[in-house]
N, C-alpha and C positions, 0 to 999 in steps of 0.2 A: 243581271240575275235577280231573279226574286227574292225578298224576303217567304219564306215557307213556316219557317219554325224558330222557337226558342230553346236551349241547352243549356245544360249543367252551369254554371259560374257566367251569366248573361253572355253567350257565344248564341252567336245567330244563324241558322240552315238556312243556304243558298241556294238556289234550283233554277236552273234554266234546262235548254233542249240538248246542250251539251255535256252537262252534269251537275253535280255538287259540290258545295266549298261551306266548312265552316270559319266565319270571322270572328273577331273581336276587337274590342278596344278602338270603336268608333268614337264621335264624341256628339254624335245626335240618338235620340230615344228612336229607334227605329220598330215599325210597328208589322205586321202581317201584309201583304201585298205593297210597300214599300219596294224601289229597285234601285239596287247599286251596280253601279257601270265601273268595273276596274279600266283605270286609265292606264297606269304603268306603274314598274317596280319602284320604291326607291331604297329600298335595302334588301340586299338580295339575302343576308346572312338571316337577318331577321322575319323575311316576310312581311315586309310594310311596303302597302302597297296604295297608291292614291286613286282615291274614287272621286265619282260625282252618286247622288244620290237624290232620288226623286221620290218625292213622300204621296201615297198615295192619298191623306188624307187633303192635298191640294192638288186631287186629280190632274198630279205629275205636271205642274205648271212651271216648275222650276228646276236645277238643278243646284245641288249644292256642294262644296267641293269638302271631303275628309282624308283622312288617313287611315287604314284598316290593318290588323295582322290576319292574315290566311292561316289558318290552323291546319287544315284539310280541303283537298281539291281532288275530284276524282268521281267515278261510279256514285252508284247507290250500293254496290255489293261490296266494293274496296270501303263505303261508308259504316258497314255494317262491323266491317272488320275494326277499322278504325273505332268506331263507340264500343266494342268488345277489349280491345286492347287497351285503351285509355279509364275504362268505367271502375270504378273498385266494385268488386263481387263479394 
């Protein structure tokens, strides 16, 4: 998935052809056009989940491996609901 966007309390918008996922709680600066590859669960109560991650500013030369929580996974319209649900108004 892509990096797309940045969110409220540094949470990062994921995007790929399948949909969306917001993360957090990486322990790399990830930047815009960045792509993290979830590899598998390893907490399933918590949503931690292990990635590899390829920085685009080393035009994806590498991978590197993190830990990530999944906030949100889903649509863009299930997205929209979700940043309405969660936003203080």
């Amino acid at each position: 998935m892509d990096v797309v966007g940045y969110l409220h309390h540094a949470d990062l918008l994921l995007e790929d052809e399948q949909g969306v996922a917001i993360i957090s709680g990486n322990h790399y600066v990830l930047s815009l056009g960045d792509k993290v590859y979830i590899q598998h669960i390893i907490d399933q109560e918590t949503k931690l989940y292990q990635v590899h991650i390829s920085f685009a500013s080393t035009e994806h030369a590498m991978l590197h491996e993190d830990e990530i929580q999944i906030k949100f996974e889903g649509c863009r319209e299930s997205l929209r609901e979700y940043i309405h649900a969660t936003t203080v108004h």
